[in-house]
OpenMM code with the backbone's topology and positions (N, CA, C; nanometers):
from openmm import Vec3, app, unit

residues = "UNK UNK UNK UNK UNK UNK UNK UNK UNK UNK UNK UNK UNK UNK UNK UNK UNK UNK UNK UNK UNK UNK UNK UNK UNK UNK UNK UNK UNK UNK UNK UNK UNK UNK UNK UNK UNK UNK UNK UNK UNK UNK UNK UNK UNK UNK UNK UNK UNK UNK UNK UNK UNK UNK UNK UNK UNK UNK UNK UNK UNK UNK UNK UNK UNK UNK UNK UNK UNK UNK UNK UNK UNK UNK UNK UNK UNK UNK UNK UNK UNK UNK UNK UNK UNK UNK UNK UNK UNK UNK UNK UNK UNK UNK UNK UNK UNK UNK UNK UNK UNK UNK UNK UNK UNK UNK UNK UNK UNK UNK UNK UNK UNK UNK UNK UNK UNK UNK UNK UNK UNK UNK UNK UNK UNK UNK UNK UNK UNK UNK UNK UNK UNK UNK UNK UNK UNK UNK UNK UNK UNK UNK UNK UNK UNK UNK UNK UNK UNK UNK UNK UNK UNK UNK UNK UNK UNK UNK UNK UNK UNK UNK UNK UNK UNK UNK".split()
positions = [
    Vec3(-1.0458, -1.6986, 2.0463),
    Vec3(-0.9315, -1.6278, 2.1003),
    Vec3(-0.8389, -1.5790, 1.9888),
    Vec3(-0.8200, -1.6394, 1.8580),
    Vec3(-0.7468, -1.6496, 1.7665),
    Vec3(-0.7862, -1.5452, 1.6690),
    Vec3(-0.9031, -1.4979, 1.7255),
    Vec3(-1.0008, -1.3557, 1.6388),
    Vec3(-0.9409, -1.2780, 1.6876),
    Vec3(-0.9563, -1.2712, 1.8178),
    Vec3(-0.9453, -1.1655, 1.8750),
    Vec3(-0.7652, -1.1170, 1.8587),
    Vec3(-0.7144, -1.1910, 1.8315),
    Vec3(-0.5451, -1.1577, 1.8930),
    Vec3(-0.5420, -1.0953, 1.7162),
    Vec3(-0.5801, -1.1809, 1.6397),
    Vec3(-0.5525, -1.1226, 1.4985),
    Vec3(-0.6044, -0.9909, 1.4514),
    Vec3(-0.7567, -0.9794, 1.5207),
    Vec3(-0.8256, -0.8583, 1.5129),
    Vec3(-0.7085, -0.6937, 1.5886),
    Vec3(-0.6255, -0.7167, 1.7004),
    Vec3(-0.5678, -0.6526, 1.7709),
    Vec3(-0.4271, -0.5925, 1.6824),
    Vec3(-0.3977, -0.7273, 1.6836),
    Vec3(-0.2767, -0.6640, 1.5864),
    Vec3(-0.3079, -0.6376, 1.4075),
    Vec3(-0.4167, -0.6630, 1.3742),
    Vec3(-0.4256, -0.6017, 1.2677),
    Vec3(-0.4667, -0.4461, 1.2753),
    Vec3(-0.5417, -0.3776, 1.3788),
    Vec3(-0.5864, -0.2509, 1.3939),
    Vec3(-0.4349, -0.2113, 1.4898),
    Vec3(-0.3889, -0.2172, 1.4961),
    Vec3(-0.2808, -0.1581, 1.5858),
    Vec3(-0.1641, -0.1421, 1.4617),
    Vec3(-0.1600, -0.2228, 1.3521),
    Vec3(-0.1301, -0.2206, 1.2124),
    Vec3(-0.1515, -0.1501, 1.1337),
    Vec3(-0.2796, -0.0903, 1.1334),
    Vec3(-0.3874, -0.0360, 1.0371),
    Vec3(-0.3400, 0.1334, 1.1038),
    Vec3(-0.3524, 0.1784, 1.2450),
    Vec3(-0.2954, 0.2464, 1.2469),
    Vec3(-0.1748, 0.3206, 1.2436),
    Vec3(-0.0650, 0.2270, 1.2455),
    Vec3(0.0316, 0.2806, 1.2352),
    Vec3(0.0501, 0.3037, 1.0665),
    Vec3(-0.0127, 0.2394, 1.0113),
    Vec3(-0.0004, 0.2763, 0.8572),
    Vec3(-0.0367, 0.4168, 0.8400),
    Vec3(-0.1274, 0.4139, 0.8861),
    Vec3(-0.2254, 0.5011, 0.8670),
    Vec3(-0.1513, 0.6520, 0.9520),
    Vec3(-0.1246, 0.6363, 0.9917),
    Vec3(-0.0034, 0.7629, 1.0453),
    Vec3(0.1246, 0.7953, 0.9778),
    Vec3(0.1614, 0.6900, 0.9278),
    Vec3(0.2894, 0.6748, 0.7961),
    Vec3(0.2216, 0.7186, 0.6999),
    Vec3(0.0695, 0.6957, 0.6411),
    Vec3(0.0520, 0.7974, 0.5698),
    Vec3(0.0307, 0.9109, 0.5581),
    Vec3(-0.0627, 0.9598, 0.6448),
    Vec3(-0.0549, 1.0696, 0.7596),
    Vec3(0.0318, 1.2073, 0.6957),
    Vec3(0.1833, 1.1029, 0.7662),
    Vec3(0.2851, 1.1852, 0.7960),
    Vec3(0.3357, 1.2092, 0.6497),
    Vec3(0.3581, 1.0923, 0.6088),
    Vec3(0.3930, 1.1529, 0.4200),
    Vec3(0.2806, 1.2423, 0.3742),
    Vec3(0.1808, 1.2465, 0.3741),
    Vec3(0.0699, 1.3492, 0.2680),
    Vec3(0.1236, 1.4559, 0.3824),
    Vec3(0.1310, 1.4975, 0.4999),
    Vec3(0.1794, 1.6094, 0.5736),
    Vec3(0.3144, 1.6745, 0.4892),
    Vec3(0.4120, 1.6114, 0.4524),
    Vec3(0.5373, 1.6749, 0.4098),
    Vec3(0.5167, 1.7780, 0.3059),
    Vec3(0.5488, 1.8791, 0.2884),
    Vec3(0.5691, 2.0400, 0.1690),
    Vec3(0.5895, 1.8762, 0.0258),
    Vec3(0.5559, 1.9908, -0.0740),
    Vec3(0.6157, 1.9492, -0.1820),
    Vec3(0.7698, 1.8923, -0.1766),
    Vec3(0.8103, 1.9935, -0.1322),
    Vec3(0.9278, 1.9826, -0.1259),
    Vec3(1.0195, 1.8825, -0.0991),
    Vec3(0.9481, 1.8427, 0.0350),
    Vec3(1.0135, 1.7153, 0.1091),
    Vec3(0.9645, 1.6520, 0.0246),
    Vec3(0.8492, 1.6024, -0.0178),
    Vec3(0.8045, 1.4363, -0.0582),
    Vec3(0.8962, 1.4577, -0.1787),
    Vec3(0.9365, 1.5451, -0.2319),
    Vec3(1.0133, 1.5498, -0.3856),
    Vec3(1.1296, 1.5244, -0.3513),
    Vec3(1.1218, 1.5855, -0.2264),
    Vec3(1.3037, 1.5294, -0.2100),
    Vec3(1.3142, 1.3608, -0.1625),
    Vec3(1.2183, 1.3465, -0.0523),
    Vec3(1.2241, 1.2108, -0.0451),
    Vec3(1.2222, 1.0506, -0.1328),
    Vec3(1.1253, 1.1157, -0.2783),
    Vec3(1.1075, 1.0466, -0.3644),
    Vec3(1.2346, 1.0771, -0.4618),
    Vec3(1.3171, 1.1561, -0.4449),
    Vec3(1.3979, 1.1646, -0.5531),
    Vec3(1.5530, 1.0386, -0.5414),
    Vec3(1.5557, 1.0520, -0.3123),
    Vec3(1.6258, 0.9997, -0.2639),
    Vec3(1.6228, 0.8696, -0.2953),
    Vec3(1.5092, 0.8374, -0.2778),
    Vec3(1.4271, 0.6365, -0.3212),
    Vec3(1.5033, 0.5959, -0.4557),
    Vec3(1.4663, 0.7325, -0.5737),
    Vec3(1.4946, 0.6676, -0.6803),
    Vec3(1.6397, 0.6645, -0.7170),
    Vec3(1.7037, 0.7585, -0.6459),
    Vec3(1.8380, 0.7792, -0.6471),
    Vec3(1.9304, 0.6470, -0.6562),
    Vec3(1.8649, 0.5700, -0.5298),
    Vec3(1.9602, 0.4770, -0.4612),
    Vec3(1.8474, 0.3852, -0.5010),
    Vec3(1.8138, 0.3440, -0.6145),
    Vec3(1.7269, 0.2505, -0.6796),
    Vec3(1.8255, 0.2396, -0.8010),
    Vec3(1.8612, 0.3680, -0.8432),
    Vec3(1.9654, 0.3400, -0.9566),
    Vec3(2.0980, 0.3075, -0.9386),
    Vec3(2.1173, 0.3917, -0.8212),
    Vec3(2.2594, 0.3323, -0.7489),
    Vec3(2.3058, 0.1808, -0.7627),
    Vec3(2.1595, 0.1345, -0.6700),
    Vec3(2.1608, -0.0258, -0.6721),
    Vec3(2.1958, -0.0834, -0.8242),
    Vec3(2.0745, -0.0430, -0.9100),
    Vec3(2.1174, -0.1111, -1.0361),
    Vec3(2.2637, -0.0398, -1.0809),
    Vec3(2.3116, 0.0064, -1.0586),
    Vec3(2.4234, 0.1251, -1.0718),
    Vec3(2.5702, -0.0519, -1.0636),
    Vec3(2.5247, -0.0725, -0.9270),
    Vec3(2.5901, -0.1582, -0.8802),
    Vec3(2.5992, -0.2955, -0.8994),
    Vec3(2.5118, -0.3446, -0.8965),
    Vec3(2.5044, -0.4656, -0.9901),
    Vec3(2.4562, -0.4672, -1.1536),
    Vec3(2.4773, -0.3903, -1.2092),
    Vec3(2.5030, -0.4046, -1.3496),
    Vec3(2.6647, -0.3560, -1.3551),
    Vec3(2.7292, -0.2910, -1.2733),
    Vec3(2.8502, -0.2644, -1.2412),
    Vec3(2.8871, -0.1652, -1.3856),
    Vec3(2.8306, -0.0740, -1.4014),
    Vec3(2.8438, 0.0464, -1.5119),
    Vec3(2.9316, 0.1372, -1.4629),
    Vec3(2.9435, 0.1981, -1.3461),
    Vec3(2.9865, 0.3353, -1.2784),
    Vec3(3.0046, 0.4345, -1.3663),
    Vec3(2.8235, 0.4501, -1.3696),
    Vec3(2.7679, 0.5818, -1.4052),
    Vec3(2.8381, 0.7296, -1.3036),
    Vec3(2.8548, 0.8073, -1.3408),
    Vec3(2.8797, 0.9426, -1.3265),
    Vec3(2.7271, 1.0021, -1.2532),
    Vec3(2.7655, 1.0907, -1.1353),
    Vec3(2.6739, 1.1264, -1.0694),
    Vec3(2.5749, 1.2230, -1.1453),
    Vec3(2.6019, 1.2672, -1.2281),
    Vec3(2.5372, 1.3856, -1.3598),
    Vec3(2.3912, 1.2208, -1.3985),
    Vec3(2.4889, 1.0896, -1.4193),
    Vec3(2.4091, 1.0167, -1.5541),
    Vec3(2.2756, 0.9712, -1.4012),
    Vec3(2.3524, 0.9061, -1.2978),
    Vec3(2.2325, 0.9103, -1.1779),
    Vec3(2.1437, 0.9447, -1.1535),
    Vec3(2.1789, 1.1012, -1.1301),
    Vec3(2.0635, 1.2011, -1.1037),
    Vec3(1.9744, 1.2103, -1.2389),
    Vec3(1.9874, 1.1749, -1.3205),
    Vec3(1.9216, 1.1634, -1.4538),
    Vec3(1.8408, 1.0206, -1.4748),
    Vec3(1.8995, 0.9325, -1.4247),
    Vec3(1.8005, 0.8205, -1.4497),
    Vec3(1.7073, 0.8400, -1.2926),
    Vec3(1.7299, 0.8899, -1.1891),
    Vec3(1.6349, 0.8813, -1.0819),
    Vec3(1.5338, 0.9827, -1.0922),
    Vec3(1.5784, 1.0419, -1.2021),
    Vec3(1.4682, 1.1557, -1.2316),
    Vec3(1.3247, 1.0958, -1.3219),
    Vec3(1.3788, 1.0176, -1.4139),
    Vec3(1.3307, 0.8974, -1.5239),
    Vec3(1.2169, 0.8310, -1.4649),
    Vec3(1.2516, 0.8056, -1.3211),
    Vec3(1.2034, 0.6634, -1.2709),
    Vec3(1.1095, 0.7407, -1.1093),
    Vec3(1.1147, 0.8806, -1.1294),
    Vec3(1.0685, 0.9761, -1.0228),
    Vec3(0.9446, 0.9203, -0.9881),
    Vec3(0.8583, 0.8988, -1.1016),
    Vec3(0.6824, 0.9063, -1.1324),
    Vec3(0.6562, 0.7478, -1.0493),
    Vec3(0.7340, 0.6768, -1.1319),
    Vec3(0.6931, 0.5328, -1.1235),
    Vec3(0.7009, 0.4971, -0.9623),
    Vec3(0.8291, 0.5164, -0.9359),
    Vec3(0.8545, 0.5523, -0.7535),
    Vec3(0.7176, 0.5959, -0.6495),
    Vec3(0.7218, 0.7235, -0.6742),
    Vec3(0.5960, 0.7779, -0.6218),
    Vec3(0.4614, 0.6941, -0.6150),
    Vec3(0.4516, 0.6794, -0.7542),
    Vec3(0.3142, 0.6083, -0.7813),
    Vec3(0.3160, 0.4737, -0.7065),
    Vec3(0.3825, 0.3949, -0.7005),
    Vec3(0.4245, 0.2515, -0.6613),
    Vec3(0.4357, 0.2856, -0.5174),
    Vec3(0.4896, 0.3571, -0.4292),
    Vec3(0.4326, 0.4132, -0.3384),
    Vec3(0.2717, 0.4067, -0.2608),
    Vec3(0.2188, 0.4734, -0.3513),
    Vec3(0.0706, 0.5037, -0.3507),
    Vec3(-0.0122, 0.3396, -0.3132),
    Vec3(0.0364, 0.2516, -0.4564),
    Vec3(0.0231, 0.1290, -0.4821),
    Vec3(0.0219, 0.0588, -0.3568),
    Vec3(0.1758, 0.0759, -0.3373),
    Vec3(0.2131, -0.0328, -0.1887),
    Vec3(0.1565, -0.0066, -0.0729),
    Vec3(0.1646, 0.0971, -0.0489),
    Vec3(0.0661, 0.1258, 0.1281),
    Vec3(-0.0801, 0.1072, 0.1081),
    Vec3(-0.1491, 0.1258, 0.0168),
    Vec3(-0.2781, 0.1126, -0.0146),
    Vec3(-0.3119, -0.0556, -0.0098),
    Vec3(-0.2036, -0.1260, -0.0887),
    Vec3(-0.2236, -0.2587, -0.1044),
    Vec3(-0.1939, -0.3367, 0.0306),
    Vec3(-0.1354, -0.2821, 0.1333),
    Vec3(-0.1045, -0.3488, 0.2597),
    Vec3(-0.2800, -0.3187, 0.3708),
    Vec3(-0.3070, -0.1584, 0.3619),
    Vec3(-0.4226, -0.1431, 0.3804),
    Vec3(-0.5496, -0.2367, 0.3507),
    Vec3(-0.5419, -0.2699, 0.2586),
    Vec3(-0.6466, -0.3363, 0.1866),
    Vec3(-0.6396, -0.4965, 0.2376),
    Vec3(-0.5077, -0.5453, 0.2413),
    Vec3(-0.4877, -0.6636, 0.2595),
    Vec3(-0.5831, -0.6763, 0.4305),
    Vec3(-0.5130, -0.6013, 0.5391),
    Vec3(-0.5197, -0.5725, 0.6802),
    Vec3(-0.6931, -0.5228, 0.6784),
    Vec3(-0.7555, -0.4404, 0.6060),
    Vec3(-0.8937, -0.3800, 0.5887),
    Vec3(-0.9661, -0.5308, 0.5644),
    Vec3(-0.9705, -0.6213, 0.4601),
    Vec3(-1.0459, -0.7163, 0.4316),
    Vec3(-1.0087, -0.8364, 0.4975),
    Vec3(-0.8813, -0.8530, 0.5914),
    Vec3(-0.8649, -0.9556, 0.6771),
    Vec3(-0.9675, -0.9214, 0.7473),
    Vec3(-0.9713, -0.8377, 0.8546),
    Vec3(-1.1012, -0.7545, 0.9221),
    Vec3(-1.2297, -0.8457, 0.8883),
    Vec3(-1.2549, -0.7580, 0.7812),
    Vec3(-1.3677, -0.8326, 0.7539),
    Vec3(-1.4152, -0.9312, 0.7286),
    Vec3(-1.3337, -1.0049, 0.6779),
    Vec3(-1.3487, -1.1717, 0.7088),
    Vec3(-1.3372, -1.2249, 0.7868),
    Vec3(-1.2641, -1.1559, 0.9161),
    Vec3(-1.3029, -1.2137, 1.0539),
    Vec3(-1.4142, -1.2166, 1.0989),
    Vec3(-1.4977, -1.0619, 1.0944),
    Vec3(-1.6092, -0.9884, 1.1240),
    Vec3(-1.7236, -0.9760, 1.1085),
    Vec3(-1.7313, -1.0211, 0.9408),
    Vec3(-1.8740, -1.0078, 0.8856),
    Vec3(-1.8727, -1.1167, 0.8075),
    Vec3(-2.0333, -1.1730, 0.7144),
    Vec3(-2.0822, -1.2772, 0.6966),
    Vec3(-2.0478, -1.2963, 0.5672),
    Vec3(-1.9979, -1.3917, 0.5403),
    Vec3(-1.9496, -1.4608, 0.3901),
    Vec3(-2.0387, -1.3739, 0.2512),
    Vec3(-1.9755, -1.2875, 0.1633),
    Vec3(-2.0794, -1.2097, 0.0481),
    Vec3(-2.0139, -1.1236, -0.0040),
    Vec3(-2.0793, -1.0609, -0.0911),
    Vec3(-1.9919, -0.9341, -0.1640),
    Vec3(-2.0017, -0.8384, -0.0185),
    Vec3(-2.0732, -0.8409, 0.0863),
    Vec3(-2.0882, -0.6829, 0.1486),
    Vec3(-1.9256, -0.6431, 0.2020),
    Vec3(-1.9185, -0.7736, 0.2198),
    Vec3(-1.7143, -0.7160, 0.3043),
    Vec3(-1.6512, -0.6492, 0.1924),
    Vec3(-1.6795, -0.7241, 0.0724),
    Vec3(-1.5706, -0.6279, -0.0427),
    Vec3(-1.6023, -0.4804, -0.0620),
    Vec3(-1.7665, -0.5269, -0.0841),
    Vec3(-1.8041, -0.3454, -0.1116),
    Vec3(-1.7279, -0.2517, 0.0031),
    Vec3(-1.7800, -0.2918, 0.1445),
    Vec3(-1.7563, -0.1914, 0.2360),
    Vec3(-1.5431, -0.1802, 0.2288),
    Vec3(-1.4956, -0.2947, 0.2275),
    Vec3(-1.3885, -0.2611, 0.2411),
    Vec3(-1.3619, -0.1571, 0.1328),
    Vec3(-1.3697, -0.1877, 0.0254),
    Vec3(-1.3414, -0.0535, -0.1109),
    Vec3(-1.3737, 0.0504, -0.0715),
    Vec3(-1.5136, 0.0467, -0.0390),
    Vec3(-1.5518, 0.1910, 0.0268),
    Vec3(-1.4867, 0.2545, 0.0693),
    Vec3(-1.4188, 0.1835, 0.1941),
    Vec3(-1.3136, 0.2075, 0.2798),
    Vec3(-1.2425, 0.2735, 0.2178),
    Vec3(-1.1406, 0.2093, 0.1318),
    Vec3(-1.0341, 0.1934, 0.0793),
    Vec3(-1.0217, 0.3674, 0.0322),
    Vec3(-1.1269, 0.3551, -0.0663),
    Vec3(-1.1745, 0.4794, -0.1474),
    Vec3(-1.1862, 0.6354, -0.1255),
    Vec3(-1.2506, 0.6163, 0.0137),
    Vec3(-1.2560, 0.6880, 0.1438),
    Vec3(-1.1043, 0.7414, 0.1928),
    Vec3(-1.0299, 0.6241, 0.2288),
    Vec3(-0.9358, 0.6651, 0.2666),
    Vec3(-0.8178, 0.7596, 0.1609),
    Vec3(-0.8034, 0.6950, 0.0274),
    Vec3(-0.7534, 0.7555, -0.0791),
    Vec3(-0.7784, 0.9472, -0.0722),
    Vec3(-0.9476, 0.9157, -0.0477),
    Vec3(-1.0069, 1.0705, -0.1184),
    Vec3(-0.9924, 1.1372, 0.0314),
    Vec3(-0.9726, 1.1070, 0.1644),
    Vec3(-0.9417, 1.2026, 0.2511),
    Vec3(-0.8073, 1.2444, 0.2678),
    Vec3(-0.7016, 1.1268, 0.2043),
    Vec3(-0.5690, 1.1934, 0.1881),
    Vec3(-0.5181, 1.2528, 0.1038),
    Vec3(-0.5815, 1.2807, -0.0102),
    Vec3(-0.5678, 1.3769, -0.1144),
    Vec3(-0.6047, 1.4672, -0.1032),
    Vec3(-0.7381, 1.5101, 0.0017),
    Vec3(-0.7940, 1.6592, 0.0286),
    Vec3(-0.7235, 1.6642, 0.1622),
    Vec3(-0.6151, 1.6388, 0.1941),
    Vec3(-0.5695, 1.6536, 0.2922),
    Vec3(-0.4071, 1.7263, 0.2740),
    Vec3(-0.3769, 1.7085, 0.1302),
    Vec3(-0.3124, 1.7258, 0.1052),
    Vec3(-0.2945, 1.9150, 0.0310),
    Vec3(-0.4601, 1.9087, -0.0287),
    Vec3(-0.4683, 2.0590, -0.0498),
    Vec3(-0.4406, 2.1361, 0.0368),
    Vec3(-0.4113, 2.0929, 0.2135),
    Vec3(-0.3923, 2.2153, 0.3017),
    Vec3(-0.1739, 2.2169, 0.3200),
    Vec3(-0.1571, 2.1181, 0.2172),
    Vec3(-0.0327, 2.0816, 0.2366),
    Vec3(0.0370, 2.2305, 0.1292),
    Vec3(0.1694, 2.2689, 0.1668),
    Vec3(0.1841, 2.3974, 0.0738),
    Vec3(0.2997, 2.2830, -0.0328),
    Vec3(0.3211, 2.3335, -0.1633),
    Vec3(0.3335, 2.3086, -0.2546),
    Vec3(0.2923, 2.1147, -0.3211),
    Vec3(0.1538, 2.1115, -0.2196),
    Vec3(0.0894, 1.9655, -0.2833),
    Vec3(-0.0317, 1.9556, -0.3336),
    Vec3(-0.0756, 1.8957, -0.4116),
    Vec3(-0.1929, 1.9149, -0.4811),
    Vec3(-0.3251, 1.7393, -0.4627),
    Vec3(-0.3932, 1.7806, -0.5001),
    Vec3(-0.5198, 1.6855, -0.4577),
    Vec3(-0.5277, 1.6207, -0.5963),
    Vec3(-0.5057, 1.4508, -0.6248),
    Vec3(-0.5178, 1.4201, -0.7487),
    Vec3(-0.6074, 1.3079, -0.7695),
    Vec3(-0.7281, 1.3202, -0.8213),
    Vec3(-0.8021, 1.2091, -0.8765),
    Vec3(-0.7552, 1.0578, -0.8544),
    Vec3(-0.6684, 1.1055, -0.9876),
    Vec3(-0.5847, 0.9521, -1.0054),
    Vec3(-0.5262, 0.8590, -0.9210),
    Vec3(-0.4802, 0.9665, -0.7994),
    Vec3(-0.4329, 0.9168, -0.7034),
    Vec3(-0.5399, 0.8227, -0.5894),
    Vec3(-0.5952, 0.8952, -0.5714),
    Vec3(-0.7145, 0.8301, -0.5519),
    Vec3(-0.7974, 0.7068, -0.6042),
    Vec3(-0.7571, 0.6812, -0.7308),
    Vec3(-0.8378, 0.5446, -0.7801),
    Vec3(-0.6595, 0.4403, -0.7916),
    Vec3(-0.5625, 0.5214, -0.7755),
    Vec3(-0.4539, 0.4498, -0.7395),
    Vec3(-0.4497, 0.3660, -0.6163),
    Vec3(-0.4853, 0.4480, -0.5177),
    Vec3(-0.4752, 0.3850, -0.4010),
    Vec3(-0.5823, 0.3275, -0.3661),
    Vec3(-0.6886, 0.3179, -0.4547),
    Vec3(-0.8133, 0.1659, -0.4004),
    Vec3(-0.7568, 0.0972, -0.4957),
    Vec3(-0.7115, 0.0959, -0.6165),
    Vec3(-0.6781, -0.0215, -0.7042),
    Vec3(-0.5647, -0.0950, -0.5705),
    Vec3(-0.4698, -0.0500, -0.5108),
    Vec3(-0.3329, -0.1088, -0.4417),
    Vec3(-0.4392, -0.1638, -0.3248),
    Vec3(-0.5317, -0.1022, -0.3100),
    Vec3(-0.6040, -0.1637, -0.1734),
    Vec3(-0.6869, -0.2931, -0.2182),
    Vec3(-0.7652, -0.2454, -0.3518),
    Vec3(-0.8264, -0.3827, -0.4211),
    Vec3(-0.6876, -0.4797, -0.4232),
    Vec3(-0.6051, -0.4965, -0.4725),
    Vec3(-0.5097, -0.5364, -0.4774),
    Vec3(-0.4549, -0.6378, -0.3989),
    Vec3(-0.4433, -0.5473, -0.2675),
    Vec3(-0.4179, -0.5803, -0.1486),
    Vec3(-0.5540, -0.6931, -0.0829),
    Vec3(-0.6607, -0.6244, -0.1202),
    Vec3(-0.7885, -0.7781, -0.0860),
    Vec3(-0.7334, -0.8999, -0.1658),
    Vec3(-0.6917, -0.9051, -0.2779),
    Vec3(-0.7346, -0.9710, -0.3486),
    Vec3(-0.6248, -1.0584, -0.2918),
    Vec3(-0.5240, -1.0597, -0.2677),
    Vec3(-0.3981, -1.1250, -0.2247),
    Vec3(-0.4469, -1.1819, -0.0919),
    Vec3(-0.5135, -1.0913, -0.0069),
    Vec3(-0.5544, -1.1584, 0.1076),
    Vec3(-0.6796, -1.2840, 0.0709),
    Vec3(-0.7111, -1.2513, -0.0101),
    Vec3(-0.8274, -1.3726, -0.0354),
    Vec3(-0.7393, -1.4510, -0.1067),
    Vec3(-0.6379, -1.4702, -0.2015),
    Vec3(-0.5718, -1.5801, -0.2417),
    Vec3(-0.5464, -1.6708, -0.1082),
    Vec3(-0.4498, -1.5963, -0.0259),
    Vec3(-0.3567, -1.6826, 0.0872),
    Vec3(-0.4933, -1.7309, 0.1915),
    Vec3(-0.5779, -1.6906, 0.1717),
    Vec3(-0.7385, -1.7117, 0.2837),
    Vec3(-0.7890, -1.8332, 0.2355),
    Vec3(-0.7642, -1.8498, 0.0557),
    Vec3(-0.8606, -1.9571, 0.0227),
    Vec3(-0.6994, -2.0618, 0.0347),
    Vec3(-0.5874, -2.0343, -0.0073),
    Vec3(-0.5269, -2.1838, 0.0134),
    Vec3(-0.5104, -2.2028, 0.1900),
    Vec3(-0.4915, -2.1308, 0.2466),
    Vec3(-0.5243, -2.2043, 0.3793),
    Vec3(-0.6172, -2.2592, 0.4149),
    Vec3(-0.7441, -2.2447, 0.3764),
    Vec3(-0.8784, -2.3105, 0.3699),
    Vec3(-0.8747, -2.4493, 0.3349),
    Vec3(-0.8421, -2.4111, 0.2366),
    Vec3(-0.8601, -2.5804, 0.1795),
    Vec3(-0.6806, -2.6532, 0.1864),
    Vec3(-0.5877, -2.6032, 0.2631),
    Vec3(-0.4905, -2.7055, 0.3256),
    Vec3(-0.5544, -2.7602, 0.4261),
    Vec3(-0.6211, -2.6705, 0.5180),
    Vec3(-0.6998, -2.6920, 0.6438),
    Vec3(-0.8130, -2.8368, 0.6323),
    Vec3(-0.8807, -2.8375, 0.5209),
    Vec3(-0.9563, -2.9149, 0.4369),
    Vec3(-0.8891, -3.0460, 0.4438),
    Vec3(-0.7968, -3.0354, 0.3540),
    Vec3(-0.7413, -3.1392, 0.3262),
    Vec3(-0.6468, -3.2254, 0.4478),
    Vec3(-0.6045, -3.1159, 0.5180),
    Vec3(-0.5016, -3.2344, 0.6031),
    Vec3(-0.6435, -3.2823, 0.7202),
    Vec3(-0.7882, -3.2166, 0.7383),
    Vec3(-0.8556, -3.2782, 0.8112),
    Vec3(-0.9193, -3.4313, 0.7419),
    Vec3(-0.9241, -3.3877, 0.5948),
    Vec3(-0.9509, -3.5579, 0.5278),
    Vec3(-0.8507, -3.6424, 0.5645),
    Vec3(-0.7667, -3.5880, 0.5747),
    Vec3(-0.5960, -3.7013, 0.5696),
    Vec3(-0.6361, -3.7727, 0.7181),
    Vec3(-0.6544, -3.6817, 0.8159),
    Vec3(-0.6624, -3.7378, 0.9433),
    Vec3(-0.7489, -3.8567, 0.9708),
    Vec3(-0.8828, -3.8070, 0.8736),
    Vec3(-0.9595, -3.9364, 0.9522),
    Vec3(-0.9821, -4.0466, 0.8899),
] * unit.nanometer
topology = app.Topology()
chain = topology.addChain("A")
for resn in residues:
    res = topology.addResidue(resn, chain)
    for name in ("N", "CA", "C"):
        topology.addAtom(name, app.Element.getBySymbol(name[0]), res)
């Protein structure tokens, strides 16, 4: 029963990501530039604020410009790495203990990267990028790999408090 409820809300997960990404590779150049500029804006703000400098809106817009790339990219990183996490839970529910869950999940992963980048060529001022693409299976590898950390210490807590018991 405990498959099944996890299996549900992880694909009901998987899609809504998956429409959040969707909808970002959908936006003009324009928007995602503006949106990413907004992120980094009020990223510096923040540090703006607790380093307590009160930078001038000229010096702002200058460090969120700095920190534009890293934003974006880390972006890429993070939704990919939540994917990946939610993709290889899946499969460790699903399929039989081996490399095949990793391969296929990457696949996945990989897949998904390279259809949102050619998805993006029909986007007007966005472009289709390689890199981006081995960005977002690294955040998805990423994302397995974290799910297999927290998979194996629950395993063996599970382990252990059943030795304790008997």
């Amino acid at each position: 029963m405990k498959r099944k409820i996890y299996t549900v809300i992880s694909v009901i997960l998987l899609v809504v990501l998956y429409a959040v990404i969707f909808g970002f590779s959908a936006q003009t150049g324009e928007e995602s530039g503006g949106l990413s500029h907004m992120v980094s804006k009020r990223l510096v703000q923040l540090a703006d604020f607790f380093g307590t400098k009160d930078w001038m809106e000229w010096e702002i817009d200058s460090k969120a410009a700095l920190i534009d790339l890293l934003v974006r990219k880390t972006a890429h990183f993070s939704e990919y790495a939540v994917l990946g996490f939610l993709e290889y839970g899946l499969a460790v529910l699903w399929m039989k203990k081996g490399t095949g869950r990793i391969v296929l999940t990457a696949v996945i992963l990989f897949l998904s990267g390279a259809l949102d980048e050619l998805h993006q060529l029909f986007v007007p001022g966005r472009y289709a990028s390689f890199w981006d693409v081995l960005l977002d299976t690294a955040g998805g590898c990423a994302g397995m790999l974290l799910f297999s950390f927290i998979y194996r210490i629950t395993v063996v807590r599970k382990k252990a408090a059943g030795k304790s018991d008997g």
